[in-house]
Every structure is written in C-alpha cells, then in structure tokens.
C-alpha positions as CSV (number, residue, x, y, z in Angstrom):
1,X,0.0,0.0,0.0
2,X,1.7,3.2,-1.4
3,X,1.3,6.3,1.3
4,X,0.2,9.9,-0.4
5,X,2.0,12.1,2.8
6,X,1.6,16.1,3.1
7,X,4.7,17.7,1.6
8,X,5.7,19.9,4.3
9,X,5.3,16.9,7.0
10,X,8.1,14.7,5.0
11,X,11.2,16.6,7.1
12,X,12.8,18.4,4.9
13,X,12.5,20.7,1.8
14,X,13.9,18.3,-0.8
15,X,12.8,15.2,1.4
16,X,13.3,11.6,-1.4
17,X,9.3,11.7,-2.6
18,X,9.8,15.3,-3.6
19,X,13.3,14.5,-5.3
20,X,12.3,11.1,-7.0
21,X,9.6,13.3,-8.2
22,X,11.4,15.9,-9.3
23,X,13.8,13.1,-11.2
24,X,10.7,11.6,-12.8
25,X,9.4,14.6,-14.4
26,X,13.0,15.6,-15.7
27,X,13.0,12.3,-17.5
28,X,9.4,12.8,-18.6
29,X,10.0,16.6,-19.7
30,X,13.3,14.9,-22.1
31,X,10.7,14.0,-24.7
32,X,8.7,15.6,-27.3
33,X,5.0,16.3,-27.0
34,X,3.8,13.6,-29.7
35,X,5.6,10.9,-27.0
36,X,2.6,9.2,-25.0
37,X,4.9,9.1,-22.3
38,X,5.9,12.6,-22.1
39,X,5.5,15.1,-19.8
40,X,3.7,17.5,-22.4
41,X,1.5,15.0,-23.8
42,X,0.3,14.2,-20.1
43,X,-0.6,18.0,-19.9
44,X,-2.3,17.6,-23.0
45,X,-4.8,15.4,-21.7
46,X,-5.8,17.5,-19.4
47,X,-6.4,20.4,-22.0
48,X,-4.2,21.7,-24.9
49,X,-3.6,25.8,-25.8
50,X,-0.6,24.9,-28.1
51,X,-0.4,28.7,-29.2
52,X,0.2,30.1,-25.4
53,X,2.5,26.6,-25.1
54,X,4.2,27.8,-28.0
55,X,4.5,31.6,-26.7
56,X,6.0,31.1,-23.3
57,X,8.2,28.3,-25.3
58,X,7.3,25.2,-23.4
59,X,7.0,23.8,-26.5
60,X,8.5,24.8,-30.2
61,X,6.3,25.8,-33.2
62,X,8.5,23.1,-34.7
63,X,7.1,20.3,-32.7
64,X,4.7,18.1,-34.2
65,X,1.3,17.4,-32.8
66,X,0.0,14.3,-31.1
67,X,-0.8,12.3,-34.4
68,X,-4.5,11.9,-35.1
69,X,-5.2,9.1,-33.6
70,X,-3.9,9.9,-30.0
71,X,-5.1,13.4,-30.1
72,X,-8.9,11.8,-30.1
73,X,-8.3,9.0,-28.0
74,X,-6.4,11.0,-25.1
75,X,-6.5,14.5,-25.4
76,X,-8.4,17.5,-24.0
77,X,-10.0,14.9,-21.6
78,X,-10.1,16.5,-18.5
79,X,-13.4,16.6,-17.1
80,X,-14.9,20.2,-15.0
81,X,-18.5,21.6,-14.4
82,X,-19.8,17.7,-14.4
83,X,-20.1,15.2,-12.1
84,X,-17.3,13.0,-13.2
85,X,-14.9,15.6,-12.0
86,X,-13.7,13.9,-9.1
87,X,-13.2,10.0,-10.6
88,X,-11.5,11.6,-13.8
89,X,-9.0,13.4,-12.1
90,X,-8.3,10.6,-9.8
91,X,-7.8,8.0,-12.4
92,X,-5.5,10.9,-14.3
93,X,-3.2,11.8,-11.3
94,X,-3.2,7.4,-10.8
95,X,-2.1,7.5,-14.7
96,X,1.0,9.8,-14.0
97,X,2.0,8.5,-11.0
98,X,2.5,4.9,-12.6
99,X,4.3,6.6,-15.1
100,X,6.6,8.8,-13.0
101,X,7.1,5.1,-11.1
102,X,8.2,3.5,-13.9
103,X,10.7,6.6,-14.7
104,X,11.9,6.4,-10.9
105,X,12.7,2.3,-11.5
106,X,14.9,3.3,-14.6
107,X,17.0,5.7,-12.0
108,X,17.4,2.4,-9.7
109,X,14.6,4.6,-7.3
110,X,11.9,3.5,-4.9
111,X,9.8,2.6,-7.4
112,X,7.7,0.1,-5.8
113,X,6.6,2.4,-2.6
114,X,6.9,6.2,-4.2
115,X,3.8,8.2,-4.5
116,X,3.0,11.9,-4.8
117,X,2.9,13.9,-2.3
118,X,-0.1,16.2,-1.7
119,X,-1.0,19.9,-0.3
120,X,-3.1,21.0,1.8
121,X,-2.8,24.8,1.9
122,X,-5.5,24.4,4.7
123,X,-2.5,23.2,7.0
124,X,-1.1,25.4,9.6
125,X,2.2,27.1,8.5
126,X,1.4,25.5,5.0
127,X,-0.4,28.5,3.1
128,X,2.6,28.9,0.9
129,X,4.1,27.4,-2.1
130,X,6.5,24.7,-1.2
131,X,10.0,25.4,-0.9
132,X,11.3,23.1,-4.0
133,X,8.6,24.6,-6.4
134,X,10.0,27.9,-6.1
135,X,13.7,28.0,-6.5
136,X,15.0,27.2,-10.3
137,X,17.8,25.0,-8.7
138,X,18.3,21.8,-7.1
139,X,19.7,21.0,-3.6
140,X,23.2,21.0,-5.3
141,X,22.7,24.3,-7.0
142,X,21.8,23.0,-10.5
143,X,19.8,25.8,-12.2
144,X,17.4,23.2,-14.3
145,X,14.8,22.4,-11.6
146,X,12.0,20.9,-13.5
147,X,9.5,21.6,-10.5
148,X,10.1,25.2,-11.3
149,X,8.2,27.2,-13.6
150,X,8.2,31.1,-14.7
151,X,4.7,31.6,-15.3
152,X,3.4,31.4,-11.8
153,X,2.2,34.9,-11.0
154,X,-0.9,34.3,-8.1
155,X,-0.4,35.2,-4.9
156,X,0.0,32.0,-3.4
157,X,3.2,31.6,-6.3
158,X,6.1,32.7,-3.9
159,X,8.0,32.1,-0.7
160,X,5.5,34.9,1.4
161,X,2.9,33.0,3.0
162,X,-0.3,33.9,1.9
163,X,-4.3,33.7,4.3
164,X,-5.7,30.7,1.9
165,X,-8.9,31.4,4.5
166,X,-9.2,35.2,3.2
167,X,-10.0,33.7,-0.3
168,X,-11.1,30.3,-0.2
169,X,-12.8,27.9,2.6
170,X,-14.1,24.0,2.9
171,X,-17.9,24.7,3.0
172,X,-18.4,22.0,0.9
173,X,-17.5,19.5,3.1
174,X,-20.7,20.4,4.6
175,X,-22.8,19.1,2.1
176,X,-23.6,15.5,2.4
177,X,-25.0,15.5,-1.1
178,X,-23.1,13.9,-3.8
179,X,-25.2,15.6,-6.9
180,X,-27.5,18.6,-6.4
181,X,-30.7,19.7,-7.8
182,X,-29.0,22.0,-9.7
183,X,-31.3,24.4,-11.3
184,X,-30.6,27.1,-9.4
185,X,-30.2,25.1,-6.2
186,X,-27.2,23.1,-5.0
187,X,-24.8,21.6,-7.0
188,X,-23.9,19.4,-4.9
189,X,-20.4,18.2,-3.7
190,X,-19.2,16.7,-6.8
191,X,-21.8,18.0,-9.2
192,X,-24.9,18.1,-11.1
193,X,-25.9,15.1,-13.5
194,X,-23.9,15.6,-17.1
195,X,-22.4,13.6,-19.0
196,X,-18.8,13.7,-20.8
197,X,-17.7,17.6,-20.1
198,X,-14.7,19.2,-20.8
199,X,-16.1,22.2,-20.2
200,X,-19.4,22.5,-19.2
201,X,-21.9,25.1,-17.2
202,X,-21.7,24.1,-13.6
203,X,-19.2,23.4,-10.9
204,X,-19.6,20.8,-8.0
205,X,-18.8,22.1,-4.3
206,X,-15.4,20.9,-4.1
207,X,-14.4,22.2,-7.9
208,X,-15.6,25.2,-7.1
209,X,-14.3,26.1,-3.9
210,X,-11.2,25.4,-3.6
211,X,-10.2,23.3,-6.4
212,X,-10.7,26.6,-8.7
213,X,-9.6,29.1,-6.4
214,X,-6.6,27.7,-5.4
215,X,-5.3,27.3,-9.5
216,X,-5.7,31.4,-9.7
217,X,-4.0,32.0,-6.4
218,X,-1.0,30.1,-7.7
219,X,-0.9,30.6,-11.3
220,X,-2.2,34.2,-11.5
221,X,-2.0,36.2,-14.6
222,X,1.3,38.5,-15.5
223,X,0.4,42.1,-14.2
224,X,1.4,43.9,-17.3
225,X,2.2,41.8,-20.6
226,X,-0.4,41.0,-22.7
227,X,-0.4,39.1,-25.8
228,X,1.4,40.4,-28.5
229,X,0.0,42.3,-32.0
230,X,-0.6,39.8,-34.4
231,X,-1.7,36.7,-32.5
232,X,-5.7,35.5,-31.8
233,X,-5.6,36.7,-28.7
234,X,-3.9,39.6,-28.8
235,X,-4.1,42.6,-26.2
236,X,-5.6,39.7,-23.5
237,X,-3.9,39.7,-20.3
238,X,-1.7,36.8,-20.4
239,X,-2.6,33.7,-17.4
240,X,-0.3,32.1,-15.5
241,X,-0.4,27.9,-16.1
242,X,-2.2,26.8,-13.5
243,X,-4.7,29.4,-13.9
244,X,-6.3,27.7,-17.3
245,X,-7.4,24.0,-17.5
246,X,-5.8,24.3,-21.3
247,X,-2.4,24.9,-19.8
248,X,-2.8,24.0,-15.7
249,X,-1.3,20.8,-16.1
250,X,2.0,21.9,-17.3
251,X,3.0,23.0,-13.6
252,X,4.3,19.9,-11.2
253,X,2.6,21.8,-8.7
254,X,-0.5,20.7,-10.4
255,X,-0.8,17.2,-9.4
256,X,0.0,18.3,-5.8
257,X,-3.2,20.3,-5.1
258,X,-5.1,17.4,-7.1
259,X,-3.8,15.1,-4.6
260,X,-4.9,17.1,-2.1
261,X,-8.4,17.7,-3.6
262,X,-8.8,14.1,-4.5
263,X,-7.7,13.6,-0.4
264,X,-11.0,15.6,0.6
265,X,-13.5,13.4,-1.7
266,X,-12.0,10.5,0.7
267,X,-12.2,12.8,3.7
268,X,-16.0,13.5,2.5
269,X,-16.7,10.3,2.7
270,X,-15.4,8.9,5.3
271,X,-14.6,11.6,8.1
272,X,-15.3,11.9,10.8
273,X,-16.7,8.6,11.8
274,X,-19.8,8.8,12.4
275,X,-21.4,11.8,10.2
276,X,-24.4,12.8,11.2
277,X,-26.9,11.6,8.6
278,X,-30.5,13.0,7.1
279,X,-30.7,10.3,4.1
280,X,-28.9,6.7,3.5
281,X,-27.7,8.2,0.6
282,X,-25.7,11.4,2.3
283,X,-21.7,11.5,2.1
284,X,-22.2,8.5,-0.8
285,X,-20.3,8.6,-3.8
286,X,-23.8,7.9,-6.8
287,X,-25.5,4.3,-7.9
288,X,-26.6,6.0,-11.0
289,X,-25.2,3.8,-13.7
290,X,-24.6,6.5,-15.7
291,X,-22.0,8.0,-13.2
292,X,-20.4,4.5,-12.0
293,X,-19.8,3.6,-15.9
294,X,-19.2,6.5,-16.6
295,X,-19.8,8.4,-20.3
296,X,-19.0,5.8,-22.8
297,X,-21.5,3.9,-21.2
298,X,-24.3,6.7,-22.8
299,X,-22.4,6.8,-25.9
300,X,-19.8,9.3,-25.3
301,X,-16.0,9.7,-24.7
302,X,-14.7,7.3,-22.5
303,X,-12.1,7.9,-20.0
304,X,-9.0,6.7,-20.9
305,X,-4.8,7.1,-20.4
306,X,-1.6,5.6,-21.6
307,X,0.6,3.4,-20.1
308,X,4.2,3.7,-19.6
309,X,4.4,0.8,-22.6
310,X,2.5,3.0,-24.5
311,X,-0.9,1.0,-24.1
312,X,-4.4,2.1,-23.2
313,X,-5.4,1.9,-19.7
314,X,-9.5,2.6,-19.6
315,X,-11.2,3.6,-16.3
316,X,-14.6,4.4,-15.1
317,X,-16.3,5.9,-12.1
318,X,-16.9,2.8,-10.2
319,X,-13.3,1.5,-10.3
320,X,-12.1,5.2,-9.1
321,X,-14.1,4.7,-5.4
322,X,-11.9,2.3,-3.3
323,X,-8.6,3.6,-2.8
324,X,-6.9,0.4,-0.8
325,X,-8.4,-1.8,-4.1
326,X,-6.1,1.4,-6.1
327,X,-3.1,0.4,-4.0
328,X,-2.6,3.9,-2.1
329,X,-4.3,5.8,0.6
330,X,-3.8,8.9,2.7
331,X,-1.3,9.4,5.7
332,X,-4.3,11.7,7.4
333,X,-8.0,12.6,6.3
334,X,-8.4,15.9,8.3
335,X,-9.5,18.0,5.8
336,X,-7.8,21.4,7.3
337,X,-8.2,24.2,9.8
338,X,-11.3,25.6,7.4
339,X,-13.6,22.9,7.7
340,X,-15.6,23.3,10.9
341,X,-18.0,20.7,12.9
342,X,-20.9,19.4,10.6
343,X,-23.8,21.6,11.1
344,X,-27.2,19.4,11.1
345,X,-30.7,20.3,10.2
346,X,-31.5,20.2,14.1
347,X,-28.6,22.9,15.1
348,X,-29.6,24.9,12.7
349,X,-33.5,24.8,13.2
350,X,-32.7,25.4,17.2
351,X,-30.3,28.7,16.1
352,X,-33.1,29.9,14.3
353,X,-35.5,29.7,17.3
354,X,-37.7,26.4,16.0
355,X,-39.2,24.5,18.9
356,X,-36.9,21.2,19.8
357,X,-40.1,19.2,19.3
358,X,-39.9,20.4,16.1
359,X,-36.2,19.6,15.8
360,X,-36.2,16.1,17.1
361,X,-39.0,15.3,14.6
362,X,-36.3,15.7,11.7
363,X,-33.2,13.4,13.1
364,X,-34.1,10.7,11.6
365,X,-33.1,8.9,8.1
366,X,-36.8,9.9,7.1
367,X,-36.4,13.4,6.0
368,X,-37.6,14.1,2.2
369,X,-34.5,15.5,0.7
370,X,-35.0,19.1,-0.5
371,X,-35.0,18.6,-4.2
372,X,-37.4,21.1,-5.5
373,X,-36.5,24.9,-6.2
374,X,-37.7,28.5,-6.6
375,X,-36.6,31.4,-8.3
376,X,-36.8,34.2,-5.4
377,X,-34.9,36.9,-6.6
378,X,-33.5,38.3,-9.6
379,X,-31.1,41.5,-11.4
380,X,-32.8,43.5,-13.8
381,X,-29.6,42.9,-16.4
382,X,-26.3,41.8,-16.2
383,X,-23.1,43.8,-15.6
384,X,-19.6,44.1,-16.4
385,X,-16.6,43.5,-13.6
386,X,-13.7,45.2,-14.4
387,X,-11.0,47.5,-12.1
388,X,-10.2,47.5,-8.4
389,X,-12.7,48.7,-6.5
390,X,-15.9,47.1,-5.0
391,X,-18.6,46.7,-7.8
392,X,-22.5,46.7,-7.1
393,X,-25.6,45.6,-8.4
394,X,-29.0,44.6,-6.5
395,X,-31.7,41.9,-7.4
396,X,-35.4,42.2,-7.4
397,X,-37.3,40.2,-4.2
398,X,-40.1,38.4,-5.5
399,X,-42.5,39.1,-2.5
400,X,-44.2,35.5,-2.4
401,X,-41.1,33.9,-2.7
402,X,-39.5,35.5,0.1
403,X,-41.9,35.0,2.4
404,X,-42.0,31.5,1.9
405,X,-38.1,31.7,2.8
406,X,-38.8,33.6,5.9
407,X,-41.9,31.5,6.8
408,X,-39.6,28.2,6.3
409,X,-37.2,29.8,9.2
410,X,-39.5,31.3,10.7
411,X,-40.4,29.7,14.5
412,X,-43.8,30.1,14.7
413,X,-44.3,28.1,11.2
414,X,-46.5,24.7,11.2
415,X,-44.7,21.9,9.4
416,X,-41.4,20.7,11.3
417,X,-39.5,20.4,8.0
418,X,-36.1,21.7,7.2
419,X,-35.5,25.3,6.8
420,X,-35.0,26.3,2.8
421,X,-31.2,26.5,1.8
422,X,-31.0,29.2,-0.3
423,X,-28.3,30.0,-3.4
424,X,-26.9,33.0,-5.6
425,X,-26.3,32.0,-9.0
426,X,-24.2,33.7,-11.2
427,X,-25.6,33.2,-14.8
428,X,-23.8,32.5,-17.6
429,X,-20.5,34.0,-16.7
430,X,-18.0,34.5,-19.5
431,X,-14.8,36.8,-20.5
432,X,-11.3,35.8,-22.3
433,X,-9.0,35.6,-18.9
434,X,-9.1,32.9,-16.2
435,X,-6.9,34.4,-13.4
436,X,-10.0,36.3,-12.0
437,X,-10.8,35.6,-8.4
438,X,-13.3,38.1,-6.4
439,X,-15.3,37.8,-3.3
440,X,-19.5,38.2,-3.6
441,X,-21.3,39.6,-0.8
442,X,-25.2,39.6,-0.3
443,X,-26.8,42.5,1.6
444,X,-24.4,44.6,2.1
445,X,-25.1,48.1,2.9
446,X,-24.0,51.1,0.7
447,X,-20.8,52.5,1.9
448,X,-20.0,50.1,4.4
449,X,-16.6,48.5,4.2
450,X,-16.6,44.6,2.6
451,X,-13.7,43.9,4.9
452,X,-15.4,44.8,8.3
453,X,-18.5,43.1,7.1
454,X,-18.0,39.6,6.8
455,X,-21.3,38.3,7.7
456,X,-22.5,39.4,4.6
457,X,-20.0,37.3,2.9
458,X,-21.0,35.1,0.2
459,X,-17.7,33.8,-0.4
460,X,-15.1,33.7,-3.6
461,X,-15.4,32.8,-7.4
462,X,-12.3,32.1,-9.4
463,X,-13.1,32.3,-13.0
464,X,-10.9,29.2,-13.9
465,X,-12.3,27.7,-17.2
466,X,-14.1,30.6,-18.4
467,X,-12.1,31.3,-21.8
468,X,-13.1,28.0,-22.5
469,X,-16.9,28.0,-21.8
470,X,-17.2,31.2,-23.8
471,X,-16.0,30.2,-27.2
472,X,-18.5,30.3,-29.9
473,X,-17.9,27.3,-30.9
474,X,-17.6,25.3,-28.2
475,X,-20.1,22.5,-26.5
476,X,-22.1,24.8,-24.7
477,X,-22.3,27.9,-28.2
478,X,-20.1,30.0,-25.2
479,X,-22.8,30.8,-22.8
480,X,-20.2,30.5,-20.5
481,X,-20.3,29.3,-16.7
482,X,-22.7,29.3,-13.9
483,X,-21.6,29.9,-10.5
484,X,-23.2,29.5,-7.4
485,X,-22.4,30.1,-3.6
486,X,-25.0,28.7,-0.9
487,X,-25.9,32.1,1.0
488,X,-28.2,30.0,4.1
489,X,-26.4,31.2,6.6
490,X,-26.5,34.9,5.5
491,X,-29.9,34.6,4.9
492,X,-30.6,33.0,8.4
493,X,-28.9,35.6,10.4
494,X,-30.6,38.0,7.8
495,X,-34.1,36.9,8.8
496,X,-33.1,37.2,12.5
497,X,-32.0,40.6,12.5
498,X,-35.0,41.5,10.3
499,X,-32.6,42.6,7.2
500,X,-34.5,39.9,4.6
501,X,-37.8,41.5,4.3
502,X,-37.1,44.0,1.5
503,X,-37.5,45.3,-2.2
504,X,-34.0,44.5,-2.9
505,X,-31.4,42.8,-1.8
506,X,-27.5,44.4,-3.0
507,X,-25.0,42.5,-4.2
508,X,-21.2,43.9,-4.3
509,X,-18.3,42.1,-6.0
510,X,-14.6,42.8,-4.6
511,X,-11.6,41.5,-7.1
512,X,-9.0,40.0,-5.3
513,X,-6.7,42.3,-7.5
514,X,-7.6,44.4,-10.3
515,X,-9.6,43.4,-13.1
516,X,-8.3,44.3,-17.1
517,X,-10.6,45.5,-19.1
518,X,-9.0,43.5,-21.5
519,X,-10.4,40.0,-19.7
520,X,-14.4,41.4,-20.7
521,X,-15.8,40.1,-17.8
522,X,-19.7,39.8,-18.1
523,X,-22.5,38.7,-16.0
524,X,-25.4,37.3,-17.6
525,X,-27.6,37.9,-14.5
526,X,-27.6,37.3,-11.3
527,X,-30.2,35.4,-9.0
528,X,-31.0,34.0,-5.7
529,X,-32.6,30.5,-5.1
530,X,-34.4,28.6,-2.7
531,X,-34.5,24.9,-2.4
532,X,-36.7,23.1,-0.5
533,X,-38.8,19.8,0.1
C-alpha cells in the first residue's frame, strides 16, 4: 500500500518523494509532445492551448502534434462543471503517477513504494508554495529544476505565505450531497448530472471552492504583458499555467493540489466517523449507472490514459471509489483548519429559534431531501466587472417567494420540515481571462466597508475555465459558466435581524486584485434561489 503524505510533513525541503519526483518529471519533460509518455503529452490530456505553449516556449512551433489518432483517444480529456470531475481526475493523477514510477525504476529509485505527495494549503504554516517549487535550482545548486516554472504569477506563487482562509474555505464539506438539484439550487459536492464535459456550465462544491480558487491563487496572470500584435488573442492579459485548464497541467505543482483535492473526496466520505446523517444516501459517492460507468456507457467519450508501454489503460467511475483496491491511501484525512463541525438540520433549526419538538421530529433517516426549487430573486440585467474597487448591483425580491423563505425559518411556522437552503447564481458567466478571483457579498449596505463586514459574505469565485466556456464554438455555443455560492447562513442571520424583508437585496463584488478591461468580464444575471422539500 503506497502512502500519499503532506509535503511539508516529509522533514525536509527536498525530502526523497519530492526529489524522485522531481527526477521523474526531468525524465518525462526529455521528450517531445507527440511521445505518449511525455511530460507535455500528459498535460495535454488534461487540456491543450498549443499557441500560449508555443509563446512562453514550453514547446516549439516546430514540434509536431499528437498524431490523429492519439489526439482523439487521449486528449483535451479532463473533465470540469460535471459530475465526473472527481473519478476523472483521480484515475488521471493514478495515470501519471504509474508513469513517473516507472521513470523512478529506470534511475534504480523507490519505485515500488513512491507516490505523490499532496497539499493541503489548509494546514497550519502551510499556506505557501512549497519550498522546492520555487527556487530554479536543485539542492546541489543546479539551475534546471523541473518543478520550477516562470509563469506562476498568483499570490499564493512565492515564498510569502499567503491567508488561503481570506479567499477560499471547505464549506463544501458540509454538504452531504453527492449531486444537487441544480437548477438554481445546490450543486452538490461533486456536481450536477452531465455527461462527458470538458467544459461545461456548472461546478460541483469541491471544484468550485477550492479546487478553482486555489489554480488562480498560484498561477495568476502576468500584471502587465499581454499578448502580443498579431496573435488570436492579442491585447488579452496573459494567465499564468495553473490558472487555465488548457495549460494547468504543465505545472508539477498541479498534481500536488489534485492530490490534495482528491484527499478531501476520501475525507468526505469517510470523516469523521460517524457523520451525522439526514438520508442513507448522504456522504455517498452515486448508484446512478450513468455515473459508475461512466460516459461511454451513454455513448460518449470514454475515459481513458496511456501506459508507460505506451498501451491504453480505460477507467470508469466505479473503479475510481476504493482507494486500498487502487493500492494507495492517505497518511491523514483531516480535511484542514477551514472545515468546521458538521452543522445538522436540528442545530440549525434550534439557532433559528424552531421548537426542539420540532427539531427532534427531523433526526431521523426519514427526511424528504429538499429537491425542488424557486426562483426568489433576480437583477434587472447583467453587468460588467472590471477594475479594483468594490462593484455593485441589486436583485429584485419576489414578494411571495420571500416570504416562503422567511416563513420556512421562521419559528412560529406549522410543518417541522427543514428550513429552505438558499443559493446565488451567477448566470452564464464569461470573458477571455481565467486568473480572476473576487469575493461576492449579499446584503451589504451602501458605503460600508466589505472587509469589516463579513457576515454578509457570500464567499469567492475564481473564473478558472471561463475562456473556455465562452468560445463560440464550443459544447455549450459560449454561454459561458454558472456559478453559485450557498448564501443559508447569510440569509438565516438575515431573517433574524429583520434585514431579509425588503424590495431588494444588494449585491457587491470585490476583485481579489484588479480586473483588465482586456479580460471582458460579463455577468449574464444574477439570481437567488431557494430549495426546499
């Protein structure tokens, strides 16, 4: 049983996993992108820019292609806004670790018990990029480091320490659904129903926040070169790799954080022991056949990656869900300092003031799951983001809507069911630069400062993927991405300070760092949703 450890518990900075890695990807980087076993082709299955590989010279406009039939079999694969997100990436980052084994046994390495490390920027002490990622030399002082890369620009890209917690959080460890509603409801923790998605119009909990926050706080975008005259994109800010699923996969760091990510789907479901539960089916990976066979079992790409002889290696869902039957596991499952006690439907019914009879009555494994959903409240039009400074808009209460909200907290209501969760959506989000992270607050009154305010904190949207899911041509005709942040508590603590009942409800966006005009940033609309049984 191979042992995934956190990289800054191993001892030291360039501790034997982090140097046979570093080893292994030397040997992979050595060969050409059209090599299956390269480490360029690997990134390539993930998702492929080759003009911005080209321009910051990772690869040369001389170098051929994948040939035909490898470029449909492997690449552009990656799967994000669908439900397979989590067993994709776990079967990819299996893929290159079997590879990176085989390159450690050609060295005379620990072949047979290396695996990757992972981490977990939730760790104390550990909210900074670790030490052998950002220096260009080895331990001897050998400038060609190949866990160093130049085009890491975020602010979690150096050796200062940066608050993960200001940014990001583990709310979605909360949610002991596995797929949402959707609809303007919950996602859920992996995501909505889809089926093969490269790019697609919804993100799942956990690929939301953090998965996508953390690739823009480490790859960034460059603060003042943009493409140059003459190329497709030119005048766009220019990202950083980690902060576009076409190039992410190109940084070692990459496969780190997936680690790490792919550690909080075990953590989800299995820890703590004993959860507490609403429904047999909560902190459970889906039965759906069409999730544990995956896509090619309705007809569509199926997932697949190549061996270190150059064979195909095909995986699905169901094969992805037991990691001692995969031959690794975890050296701890605490998902980090962000992710607080479980709150249950009972702890929350007695904050709002419910009567505990009415609180016991919904302990058991026979609540009806809250599946249905409203439209409550929405803007007039959409808006631009763009600059520094906090941005505004407001949505339009829908009177009857809202008061079923307030009369589903409410104390004095009838039927002891759960209290309405209740979501902002941001519609059909697009623009032409990834490395755009800001914060969304809900109810925030004019003038007052977002900072000293945090109970009106929605929380953070990284626009990772979003040059993607707005070309014209793609899957989805570029209507872009949908995100959504679960505002409950806000509006609980809302309703008990008697803020809810209104005309309007304000909505302010604050950019983590300034927003070009360049990136054409749009909102489609903006809208608020409750879900309920």
């Amino acid at each position: 049983m191979r042992k995934r450890e956190n990289i800054f518990e191993l001892g030291s900075d360039w501790a034997d996993p982090i140097l046979w890695y570093a080893r292994g990807v030397k040997a992979m980087k050595a060969r050409k992108l059209e090599d299956p076993t390269s480490w360029n082709f690997y990134a390539a299955i993930h998702g492929m820019w080759r003009g911005l590989w080209d321009f910051y010279q990772i690869t040369d406009s001389a170098d051929a292609d994948p040939n035909a039939s490898d470029t449909s079999t492997y690449l552009d694969q990656c799967q994000h806004q669908s439900w397979y997100f989590l067993p994709w990436h776990r079967g990819y980052l299996l893929a290159l670790e079997n590879m990176l084994r085989h390159e450690i046994e050609l060295l005379n390495g620990p072949s047979a018990s290396w695996a990757l490390p992972y981490w977990n920027y939730f760790g104390t002490d550990q909210d900074v990029l670790p030490p052998a990622f950002r220096t260009a030399n080895w331990p001897d002082g050998t400038g060609d480091n190949p866990l160093f890369v130049e085009q890491r620009w975020g602010v979690l890209s150096s050796s200062t320490p940066f608050d993960v917690s200001s940014q990001t959080n583990l709310n979605a460890m909360q949610d002991p659904e596995f797929a949402g509603p959707g609809g303007g409801g919950s996602a859920g923790f992996g995501g909505v129903e889809t089926g093969f998605s490269w790019s697609g119009e919804e993100s799942g909990g956990i690929e939301s926040d953090p998965h996508n926050i953390i690739h823009v706080l480490v790859g960034g975008g460059h603060p003042t070169l943009v493409f140059p005259p003459g190329s497709p994109q030119a005048g766009r800010p220019l990202p950083g790799l980690m902060s576009t699923p076409t190039a992410a996969a190109l940084d070692p760091i990459f496969y780190l954080h997936h680690c790490n990510i792919d550690r909080l789907w075990e953590s989800w479901n299995k820890f703590p022991t004993g959860k507490p539960f609403t429904s047999p089916t909560d902190w459970q990976n889906p039965t759906d056949s069409k999730w544990l066979d995956g896509p090619a079992s309705i007809g569509e790409r199926e997932f697949t990656m190549p061996n270190p002889d150059k064979t195909k290696w095909v995986y699905t869902p169901t094969k992805m869900q037991d990691l001692a039957s995969l031959g690794y596991e975890y050296d701890d499952l605490t998902p980090g300092a962000e992710a607080g006690p479980i709150v249950t439907v009972a702890a929350r019914m007695e904050r709002l003031g419910i009567a505990r009879s009415s609180v016991a009555a919904t302990r058991g494994l026979d609540m009806p799951t809250q599946n249905k959903v409203e439209l409550v409240a929405a803007s007039d039009s959409g808006m631009s983001l763009a600059g520094s400074g906090t941005m505004r808009s407001s949505v339009k209460v829908e009177p009857d809507a809202r008061a079923r909200v307030s009369q589903s907290l409410s104390a004095n209501r009838i039927a002891p069911t759960a209290p309405d969760r209740v979501f902002l959506n941001l519609e059909n989000v697009t623009g032409v630069h990834d490395a755009v992270i800001f914060q969304v607050y809900v109810g925030l009154p004019e003038g007052a400062d977002p900072a000293g305010n945090k109970k009106y904190l929605a929380g953070s949207v990284a626009l990772f993927g979003v040059t993607q899911a707005s070309d014209p041509a793609g899957k989805h005709s570029g209507n872009g991405i949908t995100y959504k942040l679960e505002i409950t508590d806000i509006v609980d603590k809302m309703h008990l300070d008697g803020e809810f009942d209104v005309a309007r409800l304000p909505v302010s966006f604050v950019p983590l760092e300034n927003i070009p005009d360049a990136a054409n940033i749009k909102i489609g609309r903006i809208s608020i949703y409750r879900q309920f049984e």
